[in-house]
C-alpha positions as CSV (number, residue, x, y, z in Angstrom):
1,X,-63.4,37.1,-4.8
2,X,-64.5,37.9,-8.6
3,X,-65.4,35.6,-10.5
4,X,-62.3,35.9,-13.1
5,X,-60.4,34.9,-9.2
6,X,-62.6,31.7,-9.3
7,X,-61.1,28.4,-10.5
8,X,-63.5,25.5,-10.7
9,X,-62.3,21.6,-11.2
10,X,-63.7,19.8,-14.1
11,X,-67.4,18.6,-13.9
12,X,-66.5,15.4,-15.9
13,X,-65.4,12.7,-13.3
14,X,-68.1,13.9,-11.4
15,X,-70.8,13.0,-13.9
16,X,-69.2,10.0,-14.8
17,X,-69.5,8.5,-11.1
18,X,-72.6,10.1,-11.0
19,X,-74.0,8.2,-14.0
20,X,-72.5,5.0,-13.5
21,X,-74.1,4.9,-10.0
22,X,-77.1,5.4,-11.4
23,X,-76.6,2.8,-13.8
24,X,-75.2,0.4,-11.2
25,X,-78.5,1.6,-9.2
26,X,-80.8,0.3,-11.6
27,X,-79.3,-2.6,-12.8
28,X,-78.0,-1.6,-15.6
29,X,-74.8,-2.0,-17.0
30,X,-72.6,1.4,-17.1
31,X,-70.0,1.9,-20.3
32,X,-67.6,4.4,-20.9
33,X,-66.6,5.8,-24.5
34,X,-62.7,6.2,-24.5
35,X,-60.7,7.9,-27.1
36,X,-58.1,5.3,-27.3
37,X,-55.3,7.8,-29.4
38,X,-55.8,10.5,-26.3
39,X,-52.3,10.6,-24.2
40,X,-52.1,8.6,-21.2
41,X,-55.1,5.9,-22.6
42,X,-53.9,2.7,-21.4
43,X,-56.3,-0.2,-23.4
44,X,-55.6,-3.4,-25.4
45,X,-55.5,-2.7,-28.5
46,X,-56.8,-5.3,-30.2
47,X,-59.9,-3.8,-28.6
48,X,-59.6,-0.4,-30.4
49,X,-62.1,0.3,-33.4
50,X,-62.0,3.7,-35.3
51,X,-60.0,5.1,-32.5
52,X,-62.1,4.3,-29.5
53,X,-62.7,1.9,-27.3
54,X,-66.2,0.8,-25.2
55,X,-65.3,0.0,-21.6
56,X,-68.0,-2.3,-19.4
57,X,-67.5,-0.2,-15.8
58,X,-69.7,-2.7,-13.9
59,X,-68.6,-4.2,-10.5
60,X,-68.8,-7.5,-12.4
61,X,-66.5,-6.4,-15.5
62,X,-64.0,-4.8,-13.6
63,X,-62.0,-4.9,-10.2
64,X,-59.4,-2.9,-7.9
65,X,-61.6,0.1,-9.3
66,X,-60.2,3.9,-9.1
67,X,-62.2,6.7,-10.6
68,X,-60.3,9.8,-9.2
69,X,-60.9,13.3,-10.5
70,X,-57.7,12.8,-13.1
71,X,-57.8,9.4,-13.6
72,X,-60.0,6.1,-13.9
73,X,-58.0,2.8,-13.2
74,X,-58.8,-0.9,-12.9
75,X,-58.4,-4.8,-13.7
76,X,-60.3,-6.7,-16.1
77,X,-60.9,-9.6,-18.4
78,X,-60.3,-9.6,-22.1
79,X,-61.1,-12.8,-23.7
80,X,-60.7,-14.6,-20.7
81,X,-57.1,-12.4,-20.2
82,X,-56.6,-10.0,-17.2
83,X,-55.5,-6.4,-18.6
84,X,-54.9,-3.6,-16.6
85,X,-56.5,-0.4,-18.0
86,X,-56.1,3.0,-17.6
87,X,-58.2,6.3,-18.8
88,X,-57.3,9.9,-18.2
89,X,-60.7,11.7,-17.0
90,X,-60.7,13.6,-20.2
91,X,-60.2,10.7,-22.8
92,X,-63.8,9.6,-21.7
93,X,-66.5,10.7,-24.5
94,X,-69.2,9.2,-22.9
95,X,-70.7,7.2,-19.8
96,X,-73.9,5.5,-20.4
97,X,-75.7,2.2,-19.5
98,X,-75.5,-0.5,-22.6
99,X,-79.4,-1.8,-22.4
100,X,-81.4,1.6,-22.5
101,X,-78.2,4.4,-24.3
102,X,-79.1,6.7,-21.4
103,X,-76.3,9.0,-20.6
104,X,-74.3,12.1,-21.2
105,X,-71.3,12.3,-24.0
106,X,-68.4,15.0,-23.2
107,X,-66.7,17.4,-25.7
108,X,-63.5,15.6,-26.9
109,X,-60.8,17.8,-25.4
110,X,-57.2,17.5,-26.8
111,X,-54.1,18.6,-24.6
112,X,-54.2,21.9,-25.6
113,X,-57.7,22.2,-25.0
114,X,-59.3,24.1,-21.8
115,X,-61.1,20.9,-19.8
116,X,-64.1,23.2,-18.8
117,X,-66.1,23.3,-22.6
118,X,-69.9,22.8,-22.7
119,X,-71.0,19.5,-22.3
120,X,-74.2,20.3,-24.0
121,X,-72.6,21.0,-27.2
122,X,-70.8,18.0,-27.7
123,X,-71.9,14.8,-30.3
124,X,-72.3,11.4,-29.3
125,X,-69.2,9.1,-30.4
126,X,-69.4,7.6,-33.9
127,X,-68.6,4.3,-33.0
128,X,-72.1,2.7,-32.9
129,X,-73.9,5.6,-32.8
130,X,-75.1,5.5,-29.1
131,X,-78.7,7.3,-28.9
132,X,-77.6,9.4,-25.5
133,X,-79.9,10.8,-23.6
134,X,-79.4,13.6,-20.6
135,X,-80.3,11.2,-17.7
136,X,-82.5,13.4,-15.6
C-alpha cells in the first residue's frame, strides 16, 4: 500500500480524551473551546461570547458523557438548568485544564475544509486569550 492508498482518521478526538484525562489525572479541571457558529454545535446560547463557547468537561460538570471520534455529547447544568450539549469533534478549538492553560488548540476547520491540517500551526482562541501550552 503507498502512502497516497493510506487514509488516516483525525488525530483530534484523540488528543482531546488524551488531554482531558490528563487533566482529570491531575486534578485539574479540563475545558473545551467550541466554535459555537460551526454546524451541528448544540449549546445554550446565552452562553455564547464572540462566537464561542468554554465548556467545563469534568466528571463533576457534566454527565451521560460521549466523546466518540465524530462527536462529543453530554448533560449539564447551566445556572442551576440541565442542558443537553452537543459538539462535532471538529468545532473544538481547544482542550485545556482552567487553573494552569496547559493544552493544545486545533486549526479551526470549516465544512469545506480537509480535517487533517497541522495542529502546530494553529492560534489559540481569542476569547480570553488562553496561554496554551503543548502538554508534554
Amino acid at each position: 500500500m503507498s502512502d497516497d492508498d493510506l487514509e488516516l482518521s483525525s488525530h483530534r478526538p484523540y488528543l482531546i480524551r488524551a488531554i482531558r484525562e490528563w487533566a482529570i489525572d491531575n486534578n485539574l479541571t479540563p475545558q473545551l473551546v467550541v466554535n459555537a457558529s460551526f454546524a451541528g454545535v448544540k449549546v445554550p446560547d446565552e452562553f455564547i461570547e464572540d462566537g464561542q463557547i468554554i465548556l467545563n468537561v469534568s466528571p463533576q460538570a457534566v454527565s451521560h458523557l460521549e466523546m466518540g471520534n465524530e462527536l462529543i455529547s453530554f448533560s449539564a447544568r447551566f445556572r442551576g438548568v440541565a442542558r443537553s450539549v452537543e459538539v462535532p469533534v471538529d468545532a473544538v478549538l481547544a482542550v485545556f485544564d482552567r487553573e494552569t492553560r496547559q493544552g493544545m488548540s486545533f486549526p479551526g476547520v470549516t465544512d469545506d475544509e480537509d480535517v487533517a491540517d497541522d495542529a502546530a500551526d494553529s492560534q489559540p482562541p481569542a476569547r480570553g486569550k488562553p496561554k496554551l501550552k503543548l502538554v508534554e
